[in-house]
C-alpha positions in Angstrom: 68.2 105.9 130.4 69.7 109.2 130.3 69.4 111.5 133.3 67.8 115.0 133.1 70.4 117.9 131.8 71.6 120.6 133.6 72.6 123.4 131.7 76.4 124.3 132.6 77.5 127.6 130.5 75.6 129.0 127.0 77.8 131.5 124.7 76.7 133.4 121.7 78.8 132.3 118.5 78.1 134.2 114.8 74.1 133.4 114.5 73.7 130.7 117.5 74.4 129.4 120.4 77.2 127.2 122.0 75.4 125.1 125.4 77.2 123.0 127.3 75.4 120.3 129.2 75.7 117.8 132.0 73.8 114.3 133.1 73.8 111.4 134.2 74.5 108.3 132.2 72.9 105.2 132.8 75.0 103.2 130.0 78.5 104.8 131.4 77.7 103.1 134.9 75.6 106.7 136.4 78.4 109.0 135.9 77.8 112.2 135.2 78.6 113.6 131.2 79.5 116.9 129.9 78.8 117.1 126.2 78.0 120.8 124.3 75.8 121.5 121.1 76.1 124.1 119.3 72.5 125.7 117.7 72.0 128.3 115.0 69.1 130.6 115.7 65.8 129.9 114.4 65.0 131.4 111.1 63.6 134.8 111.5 64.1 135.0 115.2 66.9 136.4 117.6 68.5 134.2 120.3 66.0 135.3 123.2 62.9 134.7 121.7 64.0 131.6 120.2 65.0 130.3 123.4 61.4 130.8 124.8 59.1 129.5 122.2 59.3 126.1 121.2 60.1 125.3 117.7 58.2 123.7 114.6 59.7 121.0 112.2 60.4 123.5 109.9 62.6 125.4 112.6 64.6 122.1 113.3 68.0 121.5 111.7 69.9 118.1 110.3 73.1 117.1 113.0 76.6 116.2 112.8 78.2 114.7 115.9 81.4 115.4 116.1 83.9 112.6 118.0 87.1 113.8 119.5 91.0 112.0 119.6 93.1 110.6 122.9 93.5 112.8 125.4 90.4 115.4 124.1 87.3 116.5 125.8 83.5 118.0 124.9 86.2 121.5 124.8 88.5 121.2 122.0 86.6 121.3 119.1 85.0 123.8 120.5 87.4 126.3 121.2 89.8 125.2 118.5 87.9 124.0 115.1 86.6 126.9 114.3 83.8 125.2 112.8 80.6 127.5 114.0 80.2 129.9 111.2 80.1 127.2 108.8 77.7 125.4 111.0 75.0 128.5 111.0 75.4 129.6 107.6 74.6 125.3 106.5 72.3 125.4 109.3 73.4 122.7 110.8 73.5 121.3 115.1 77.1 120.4 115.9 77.1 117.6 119.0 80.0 117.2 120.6 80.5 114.8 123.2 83.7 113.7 125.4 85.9 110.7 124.8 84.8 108.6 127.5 83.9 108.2 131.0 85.4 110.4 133.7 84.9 110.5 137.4 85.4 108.8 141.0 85.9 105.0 140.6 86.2 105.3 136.9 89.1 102.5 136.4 92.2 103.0 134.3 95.9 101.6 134.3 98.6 102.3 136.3 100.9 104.6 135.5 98.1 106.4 133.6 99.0 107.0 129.9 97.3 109.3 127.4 96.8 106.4 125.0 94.3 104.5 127.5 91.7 105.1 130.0 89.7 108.4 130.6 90.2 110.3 127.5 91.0 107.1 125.2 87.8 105.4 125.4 87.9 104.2 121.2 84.4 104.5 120.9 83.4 100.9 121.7 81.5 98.7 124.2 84.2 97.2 126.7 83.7 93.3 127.8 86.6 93.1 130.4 85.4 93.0 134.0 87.5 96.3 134.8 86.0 98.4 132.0 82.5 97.3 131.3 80.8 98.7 133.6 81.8 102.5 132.5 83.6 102.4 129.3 80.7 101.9 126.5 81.1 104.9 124.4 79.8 103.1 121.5 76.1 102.8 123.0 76.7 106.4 124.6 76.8 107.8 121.3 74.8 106.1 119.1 71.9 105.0 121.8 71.7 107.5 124.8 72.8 110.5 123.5 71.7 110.0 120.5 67.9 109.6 121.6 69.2 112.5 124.3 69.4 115.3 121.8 67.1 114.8 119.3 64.1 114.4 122.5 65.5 118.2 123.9 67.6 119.7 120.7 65.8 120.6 117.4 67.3 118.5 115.5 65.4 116.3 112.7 64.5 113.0 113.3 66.6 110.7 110.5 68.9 113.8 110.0 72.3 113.1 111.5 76.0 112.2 110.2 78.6 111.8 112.2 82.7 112.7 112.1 85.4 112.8 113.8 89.8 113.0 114.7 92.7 110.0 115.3 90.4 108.1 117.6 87.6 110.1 117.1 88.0 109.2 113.7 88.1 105.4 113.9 85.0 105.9 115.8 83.2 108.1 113.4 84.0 105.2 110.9 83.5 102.0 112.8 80.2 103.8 114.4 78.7 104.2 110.8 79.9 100.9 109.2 78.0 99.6 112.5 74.6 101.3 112.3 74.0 101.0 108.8 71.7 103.5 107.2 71.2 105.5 110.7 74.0 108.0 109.9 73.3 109.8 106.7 77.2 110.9 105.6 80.4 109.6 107.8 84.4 111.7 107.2 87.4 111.6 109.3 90.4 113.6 109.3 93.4 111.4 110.5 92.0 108.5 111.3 93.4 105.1 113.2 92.1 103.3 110.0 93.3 99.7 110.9 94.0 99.8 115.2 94.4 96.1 114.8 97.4 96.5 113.3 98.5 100.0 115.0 100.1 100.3 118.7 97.5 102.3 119.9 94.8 99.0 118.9 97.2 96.9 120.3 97.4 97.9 123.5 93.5 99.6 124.0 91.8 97.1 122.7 92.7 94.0 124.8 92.3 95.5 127.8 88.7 96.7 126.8 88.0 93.3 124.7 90.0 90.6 126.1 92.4 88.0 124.1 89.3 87.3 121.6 90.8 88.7 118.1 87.9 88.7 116.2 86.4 90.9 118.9 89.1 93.4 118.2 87.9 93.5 114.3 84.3 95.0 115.5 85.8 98.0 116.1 88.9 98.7 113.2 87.4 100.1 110.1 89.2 97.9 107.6 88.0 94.7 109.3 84.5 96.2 108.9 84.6 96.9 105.2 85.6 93.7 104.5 82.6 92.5 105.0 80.4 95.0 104.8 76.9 94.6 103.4 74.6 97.6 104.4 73.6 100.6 101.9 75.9 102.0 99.6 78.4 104.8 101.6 80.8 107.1 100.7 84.1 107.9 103.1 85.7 111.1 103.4 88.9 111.1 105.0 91.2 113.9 105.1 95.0 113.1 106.0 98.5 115.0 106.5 101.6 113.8 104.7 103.3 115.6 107.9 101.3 113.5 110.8 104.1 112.1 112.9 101.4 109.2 113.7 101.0 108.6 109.8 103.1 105.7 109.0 102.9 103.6 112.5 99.1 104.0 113.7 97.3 105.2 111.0 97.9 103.6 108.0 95.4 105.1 105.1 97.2 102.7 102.8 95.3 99.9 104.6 91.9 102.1 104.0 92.4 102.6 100.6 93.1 98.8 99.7 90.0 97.4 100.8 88.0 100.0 100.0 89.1 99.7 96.4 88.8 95.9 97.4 85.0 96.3 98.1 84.0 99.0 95.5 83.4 101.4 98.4 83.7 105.6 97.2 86.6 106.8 99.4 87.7 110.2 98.8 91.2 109.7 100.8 92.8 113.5 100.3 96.7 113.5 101.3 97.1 117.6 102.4 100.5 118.0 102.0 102.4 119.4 104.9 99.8 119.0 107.0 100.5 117.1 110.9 97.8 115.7 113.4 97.2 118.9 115.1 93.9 121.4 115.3 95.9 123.6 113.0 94.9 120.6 109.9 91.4 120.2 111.3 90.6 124.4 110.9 91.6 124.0 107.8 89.3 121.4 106.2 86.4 121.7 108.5 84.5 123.8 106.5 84.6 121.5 103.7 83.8 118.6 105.6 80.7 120.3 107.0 79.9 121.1 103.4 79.8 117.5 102.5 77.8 116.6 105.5 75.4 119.4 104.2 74.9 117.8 100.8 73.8 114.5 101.7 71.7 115.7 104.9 70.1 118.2 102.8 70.0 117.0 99.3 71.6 120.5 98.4 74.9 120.4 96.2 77.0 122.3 98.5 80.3 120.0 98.4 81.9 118.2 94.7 85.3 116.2 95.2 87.7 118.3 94.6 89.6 115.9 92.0 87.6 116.4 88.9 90.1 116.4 85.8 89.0 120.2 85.3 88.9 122.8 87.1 85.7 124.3 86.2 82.3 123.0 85.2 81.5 125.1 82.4 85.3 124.0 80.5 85.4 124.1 77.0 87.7 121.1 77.0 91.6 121.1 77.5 91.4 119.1 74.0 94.6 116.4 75.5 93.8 113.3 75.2 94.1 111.5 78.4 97.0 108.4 79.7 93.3 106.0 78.9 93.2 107.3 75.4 92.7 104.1 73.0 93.1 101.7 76.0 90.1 99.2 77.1 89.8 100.2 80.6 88.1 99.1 83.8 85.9 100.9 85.3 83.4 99.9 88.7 79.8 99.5 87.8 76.7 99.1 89.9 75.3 96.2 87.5 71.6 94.5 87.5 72.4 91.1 86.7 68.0 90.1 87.3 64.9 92.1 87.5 63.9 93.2 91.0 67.7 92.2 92.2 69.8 94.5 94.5 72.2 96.2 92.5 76.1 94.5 92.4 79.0 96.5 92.5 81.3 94.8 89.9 84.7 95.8 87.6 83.2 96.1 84.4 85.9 96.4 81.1 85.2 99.4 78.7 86.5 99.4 75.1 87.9 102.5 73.7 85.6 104.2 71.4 84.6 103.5 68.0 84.2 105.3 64.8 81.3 108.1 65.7 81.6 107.4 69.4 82.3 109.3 72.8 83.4 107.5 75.8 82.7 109.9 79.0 83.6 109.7 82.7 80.1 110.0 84.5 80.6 112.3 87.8 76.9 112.0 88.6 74.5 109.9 88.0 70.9 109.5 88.7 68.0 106.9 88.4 65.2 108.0 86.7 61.6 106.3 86.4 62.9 104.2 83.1 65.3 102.4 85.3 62.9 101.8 87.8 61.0 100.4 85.2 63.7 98.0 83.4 64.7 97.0 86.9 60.7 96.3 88.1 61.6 93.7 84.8 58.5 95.7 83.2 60.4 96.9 80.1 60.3 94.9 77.1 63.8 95.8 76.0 64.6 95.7 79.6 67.7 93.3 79.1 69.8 91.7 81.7 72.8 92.2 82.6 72.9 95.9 82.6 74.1 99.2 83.6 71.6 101.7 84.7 71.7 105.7 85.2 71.3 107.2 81.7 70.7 110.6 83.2 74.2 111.5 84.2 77.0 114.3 83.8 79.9 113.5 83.2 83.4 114.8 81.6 84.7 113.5 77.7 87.4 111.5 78.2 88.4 110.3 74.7 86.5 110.6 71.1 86.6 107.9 68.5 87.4 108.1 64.8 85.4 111.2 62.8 83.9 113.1 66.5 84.3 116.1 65.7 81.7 118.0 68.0 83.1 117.3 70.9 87.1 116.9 72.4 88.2 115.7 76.0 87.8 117.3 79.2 84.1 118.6 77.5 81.4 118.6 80.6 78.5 116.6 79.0 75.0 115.8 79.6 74.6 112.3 77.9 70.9 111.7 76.8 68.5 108.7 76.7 69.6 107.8 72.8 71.8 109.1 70.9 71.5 111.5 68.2 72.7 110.9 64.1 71.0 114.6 63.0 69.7 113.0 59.8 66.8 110.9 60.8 63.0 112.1 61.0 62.9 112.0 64.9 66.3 114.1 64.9 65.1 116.8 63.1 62.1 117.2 65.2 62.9 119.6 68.0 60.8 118.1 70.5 61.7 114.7 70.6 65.1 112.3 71.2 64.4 109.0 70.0 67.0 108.5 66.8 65.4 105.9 64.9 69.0 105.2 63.1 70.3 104.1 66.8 67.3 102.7 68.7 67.2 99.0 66.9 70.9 99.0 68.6 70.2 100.2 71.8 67.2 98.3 72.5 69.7 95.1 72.3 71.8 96.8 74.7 74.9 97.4 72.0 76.2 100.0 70.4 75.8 100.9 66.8 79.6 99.2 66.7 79.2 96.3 68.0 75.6 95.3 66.1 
C-alpha cells in the first residue's frame, strides 16, 4: 500500500500544471518514490480555483503514463519531451514515474554500470534474493501507482494507456501485452523489442530472474506476442535508422516478424536520420499523444500516416497499383460459427471481375447486422464469413467495364451493391439492388454465382 504523498515542487506549463510527488512504497521494499504528473486546468477554471474545489467526472481527464530508458528519472521527459502543450490542448494527465528503486540499502553490482541497477530496473518483478525485495517496477506501475493516481489525480477510471523509451519502451510493451484490456492504447519509440536476444536482456535479466529462461520470456515483447491471446491491440512504435543501439539491442526486425506472425496491427515507422536521443522523442511526441487521444477518447485525432494518398478527399491518382490483376492475401478477422470469437486468418482475394471494384478498407466498423449474422439470427447469415460492411476504404484496382471509379478513389462501400437499372435502384430512398441480392445472400459475388 502506497504511502501518503508529499507534494515536492508544482510549475505552471501552457494551461496546467506540472507536480512532482514523493511516497513511500510498500511494493519497492518502503522506499521513498519521486514520480510527477502533469494536469491541464479544469475546463472553465484558472489554476487557483481549480486547485481548491474538488472536481466532477466530467472535469476528469483519460492518462498516459509515460515509462523512461536506462539511466533516466521522473525529470527527463519532463524537462526534455516537450510534450505538455499537446497534453492540454488533448486534455490529457501525463504520469511519469522513475526507473526504479533508489535509496540507502537499495542493492546493485559492483562496479555500478548504467545498464543495471538503480536507473535500469526493466520494468519487471525481480525473483533473485538480492533484488526482490526492491526492484518490482512492474507491480509499481501497474498496481501501486496505478491505484495511487487515479484515488488523488482526476483522472478517469478505465481511461489510461501507457508508453514509453529503450527500456521504457520494452516496458510500455511487455506491461500492456501483460494486463490485457487494462491499458487502452500502448506505443514505443526505440524500443528493446527482443532483450532476450539483446546484451542489455542478457545481462539484466538473470541477475533480476535467475537461470530460468522461460522466466526471461515474461518480460521481452516478442516472446509475449507469440502467444498472446487477450483483446485485439494495435502497436505503435517509432524508430531511428541512426540509433547507434539499432542493430545490437533493439532489433525491430524481430517485432515486426511475429507481429506479422500473429496478425497483430503494428505500425513500425523507421524516421530516417533519427538516433536514440530526446532530440527523436520531441519530434514524434505529439503524434504519439494523438494516437493515445483517439483510442482513449473515441475522437479521430491520429490516422497512420502510410495511406497510399495523401489526402482523403483524392480524386484518384488513376495508376494501377504493383497488386493490379494479382490474387492477393490479405488478413481477415473471419467468423468461422455463430456466437464464435472472431479469428484472425490470411484470407486470398481474386482480382476483380467484369463490373467489379476491389478496395483496401482503412476503417471498418460493425454495425447491428453483424451483430445479428454473428448472434446466428440471420437467415442468410452464412458461415464462414467476413464482417464490417460499413467501411472506408481506398480503390485499389477496377475490373473489366468500371468506369465510375479508378484507383487511389476514397470510397464508402455500401450494404449491396448498386446495377442503376433495377426498381429498388431507382428509388432514392432505398439500397437493396434486387439484380445483386440473390448473390449476396449466398455470400458470392455476381462472378462467381
Amino acid at each position: 500500500m502506497a504511502g501518503p504523498l508529499k507534494e515536492l515542487s508544482s510549475v505552471r506549463c501552457f494551461e496546467g500544471m506540472l507536480r512532482r510527488y514523493e511516497h513511500e512504497s510498500s511494493t519497492l521494499g518502503g522506499l521513498a518514490m519521486k514520480f510527477a504528473v502533469y494536469i491541464p486546468d479544469a475546463q472553465a477554471q484558472d489554476a487557483a480555483s481549480a486547485a481548491k474545489k474538488p472536481r466532477t467526472e466530467s472535469e476528469k481527464f483519460p492518462a498516459v503514463f509515460w515509462l523512461s530508458g536506462l539511466t533516466c528519472t521522473d525529470e527527463n521527459f519532463a524537462q526534455k519531451a516537450g510534450a505538455f502543450e499537446t497534453a492540454c490542448a488533448l486534455r490529457l494527465v501525463l504520469v511519469l514515474p522513475d526507473t526504479s528503486p533508489r535509496g540507502e540499502g537499495v542493492p546493485d553490482e559492483e562496479p555500478k554500470t548504467y545498464d543495471f541497477g538503480q536507473g535500469a530496473g526493466f520494468y519487471l518483478n525481480a525473483t533473485t534474493d538480492k533484488y526482490r525485495q526492491h526492484y518490482n517496477m512492474l507491480d509499481y506501475v501497474t498496481k501501486e501507482l496505478h491505484d495511487l493516481v487515479l484515488a488523488h489525480m482526476p483522472i478517469i477510471a478505465g481511461k489510461v494507456s501507457i508508453m514509453g523509451h529503450s527500456m521504457g519502451g520494452h516496458g510500455a510493451l511487455t506491461i500492456a501485452l501483460k494486463n490485457p484490456g487494462k491499458y487502452r492504447s500502448v506505443s514505443a519509440f526505440a524500443p528493446i523489442c527482443n532483450p532476450t536476444d539483446a546484451p542489455w536482456g542478457k545481462k539484466a535479466l538473470p541477475l533480476y530472474l535467475g537461470d530460468d529462461e522461460a522466466a526471461w520470456k515474461e518480460y521481452d515483447t516478442v516472446e509475449l506476442l507469440k502467444k498472446y491471446e487477450g483483446p485485439p491491440v494495435r502497436l505503435l512504435v517509432d524508430q531511428g535508422t541512426s540509433d547507434n543501439f539499432l542493430k545490437e539491442q533493439l532489433k525491430p526486425e524481430a517485432l515486426k516478424a511475429v507481429c506479422e506472425e500473429k496478425g497483430v496491427v503494428l505500425n513500425l515507422r523507421m524516421r530516417e536520420g533519427h538516433d536514440h536521443s530526446y532530440f527523436f522523442i520531441s519530434t514524434y511526441i505529439k503524434d504519439h499523444l494523438q494516437f493515445h487521444a483517439s483510442q482513449l477518447t473515441g475522437m479521430l485525432r491520429w490516422c497512420p500516416d502510410s495511406l497510399p494518398s495523401a489526402s482523403a478527399y483524392s480524386e484518384g491518382s488513376g495508376k494501377a497499383n504493383d497488386t493490379a490483376g494479382k490474387e492477393i492475401t490479405c488478413l481477415a478477422a473471419v467468423a468461422f460459427e455463430p456466437k464464435k470469437p472472431l479469428a484472425l486468418v490470411n484470407v486470398q482475394v481474386g482480382p476483380p471481375q467484369k463490373g467489379e471494384v476491389r478496395i483496401k478498407h482503412v476503417a471498418v466498423a460493425l454495425c447491428h447486422t453483424d451483430a445479428y449474422t454473428l448472434e446466428g439470427s440471420d437467415p442468410e447469415g452464412l458461415f464462414p464469413c467476413i464482417l464490417g460492411h460499413e467501411a472506408s476504404g481506398i480503390v485499389e484496382s477496377v475490373g473489366e467495364g468500371v468506369t465510375e471509379f479508378q484507383p487511389g478513389d476514397h470510397v464508402v462501400p455500401c450494404y449491396q451493391a448498386y446495377c442503376g437499372d433495377c426498381k429498388f435502384c431507382r428509388r432514392p430512398d432505398i439500397n437493396l439492388c434486387t439484380s445483386v441480392r440473390n448473390f449476396t445472400g449466398k455470400g458470392v459475388m455476381a462472378g462467381d454465382g
